[in-house]
N, C-alpha and C positions, 0 to 999 in steps of 0.2 A: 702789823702784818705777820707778825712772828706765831701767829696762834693759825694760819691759813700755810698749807701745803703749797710748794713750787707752781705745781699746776693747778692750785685752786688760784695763785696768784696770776699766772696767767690768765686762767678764764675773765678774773676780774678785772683784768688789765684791758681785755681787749678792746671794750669799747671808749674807755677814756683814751687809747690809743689812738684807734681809728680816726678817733671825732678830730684830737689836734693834730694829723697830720692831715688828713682829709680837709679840714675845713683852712686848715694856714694855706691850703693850693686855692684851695675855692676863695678865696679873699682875693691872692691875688688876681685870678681871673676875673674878678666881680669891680675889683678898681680899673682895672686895665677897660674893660667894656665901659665904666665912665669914661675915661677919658679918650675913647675911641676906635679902644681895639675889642674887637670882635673875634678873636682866632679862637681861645677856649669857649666862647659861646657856642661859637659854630661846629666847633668839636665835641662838646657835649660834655665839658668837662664842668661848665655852671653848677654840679649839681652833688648836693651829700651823700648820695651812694656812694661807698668806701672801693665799690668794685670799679669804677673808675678810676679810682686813681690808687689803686693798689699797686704796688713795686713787690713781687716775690723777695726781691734779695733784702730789700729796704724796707718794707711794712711788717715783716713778716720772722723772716731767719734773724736779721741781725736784732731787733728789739727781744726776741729768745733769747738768743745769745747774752747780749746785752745783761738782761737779768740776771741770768743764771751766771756769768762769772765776774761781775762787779757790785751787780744790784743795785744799777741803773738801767733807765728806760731810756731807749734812743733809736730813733729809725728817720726815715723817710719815706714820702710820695713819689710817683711820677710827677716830675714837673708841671705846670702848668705851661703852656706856650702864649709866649708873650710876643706882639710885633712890636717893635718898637718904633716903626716906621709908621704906622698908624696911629701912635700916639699923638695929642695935638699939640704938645708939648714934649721933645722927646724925653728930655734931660731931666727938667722938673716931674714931670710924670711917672717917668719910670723910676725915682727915687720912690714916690709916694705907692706904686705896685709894690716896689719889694718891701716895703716897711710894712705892708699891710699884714703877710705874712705874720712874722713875730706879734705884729699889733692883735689880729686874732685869738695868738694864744696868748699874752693878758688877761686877754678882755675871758676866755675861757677857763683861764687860772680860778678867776675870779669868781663864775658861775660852778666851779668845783669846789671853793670853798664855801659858796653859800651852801651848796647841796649839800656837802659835809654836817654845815651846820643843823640845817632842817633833820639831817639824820637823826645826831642826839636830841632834838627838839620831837622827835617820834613818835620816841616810846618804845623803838625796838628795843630788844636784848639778843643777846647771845651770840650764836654765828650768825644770824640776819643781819644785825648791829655791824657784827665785824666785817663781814661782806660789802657793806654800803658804805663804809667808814671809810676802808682799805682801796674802795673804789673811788672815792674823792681823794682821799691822797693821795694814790696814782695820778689821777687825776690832777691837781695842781703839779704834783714834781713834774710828770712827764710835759706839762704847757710850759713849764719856767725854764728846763732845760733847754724846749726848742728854740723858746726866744731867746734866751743867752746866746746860745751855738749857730741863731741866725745870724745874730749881729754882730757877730763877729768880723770884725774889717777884713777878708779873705774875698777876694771873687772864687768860686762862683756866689758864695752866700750873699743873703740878702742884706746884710751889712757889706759885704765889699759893692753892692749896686749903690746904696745911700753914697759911699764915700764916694765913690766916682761921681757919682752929681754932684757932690759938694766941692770937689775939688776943681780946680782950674783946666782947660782943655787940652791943656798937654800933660799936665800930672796925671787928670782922669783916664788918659791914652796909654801911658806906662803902667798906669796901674790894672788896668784891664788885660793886658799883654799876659799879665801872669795867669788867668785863667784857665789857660791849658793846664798849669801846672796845678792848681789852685788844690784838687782830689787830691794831689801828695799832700800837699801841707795842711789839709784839712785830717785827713787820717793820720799823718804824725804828729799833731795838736792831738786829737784820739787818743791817740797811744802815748804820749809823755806829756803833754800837758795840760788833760784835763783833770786832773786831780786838784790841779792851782786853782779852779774856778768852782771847786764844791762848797768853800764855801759862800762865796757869791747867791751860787742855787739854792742853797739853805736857809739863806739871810732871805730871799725872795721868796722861797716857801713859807718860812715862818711868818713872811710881811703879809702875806695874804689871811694865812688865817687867825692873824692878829687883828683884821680889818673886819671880819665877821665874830670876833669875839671868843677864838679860841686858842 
């Protein structure tokens, strides 16, 4: 990345942006309507247009910011809207919606490392090379962070939904409680403790394109 200007990196960010944050909401929507809810169907959120589910402050400002004074990629979607009363299972099902989340970007880690790969399989050179290259490594880093930071045992994140299905009907009930607060402890995890989990993000960067051969 280092041979590509700020804002050449951004331009090349954008779509490997879009695509995981975009498609980690469209996932959950997409399991949710299995199992019976229909509310982001019916609101038109089913769908990869990024104008959908674009968040000004969260797709847009902070993943700029973001880069430009850590150089890290990090943002958000608008939610997807989930019933949970429609669910035909509430408990088990809505584990399996918010896991889908993170589960998306995996599975998209993964299709950014193969495209990486195909890249040096080319033939390009020079800034075209560095262009496509720079755009699958965004690419994987920006999916591995989301999953990490999803899963994280915090309501609202899609790890603190896992835990509360897992856990018993009265722990699940206290732990949900903190949700209100959940945006503080979510932003001071941000600000002091995500430094502790870079190398975790690294370890799972490098796992991916170890897996494709690079």
């Amino acid at each position: 990345m280092n041979q590509l200007s700020l804002l050449q990196v951004l331009a090349v960010a954008a779509i490997p942006v879009l695509f995981a944050i975009t498609l980690h909401e469209v996932a959950h929507g997409w399991v949710a309507r299995r199992f019976g809810d229909r509310t982001a169907e019916m609101l038109g959120r089913l769908t990869v247009n990024p104008l959908k589910h674009i968040d000004p402050i969260g797709t847009v400002i902070v993943p700029a910011l973001a880069l430009m004074t850590t150089g890290f990629l990090f943002g958000w979607a608008k939610p997807v809207p989930v019933s949970i009363r429609n669910l035909r299972n509430p408990r088990q099902h809505m584990m399996l919606v918010a896991a889908a989340g993170p589960g998306a970007n995996i599975l998209m880690a993964i299709f950014w490392a193969l495209f990486t790969k195909l890249v040096f399989m080319s033939g390009m050179q020079g800034m075209t090379l560095q262009f496509f290259v720079t755009m699958g490594q965004i690419g994987v880093l920006i999916n591995v962070i989301l999953a990490v930071f999803n899963m994280l045992p915090i309501p609202p994140l899609d790890g603190g939904r896992v835990l509360s299905g897992l856990l018993p009907p009265r722990a699940s009930t206290r732990l949900d409680a903190i949700e209100p607060y959940g945006i503080i402890i979510v932003l001071a995890f941000i600000f002091f403790g995500w430094r502790y989990f870079q190398p975790i993000i690294f370890t799972l960067r490098d796992f991916f394109f170890a897996m494709v051969g690079l």
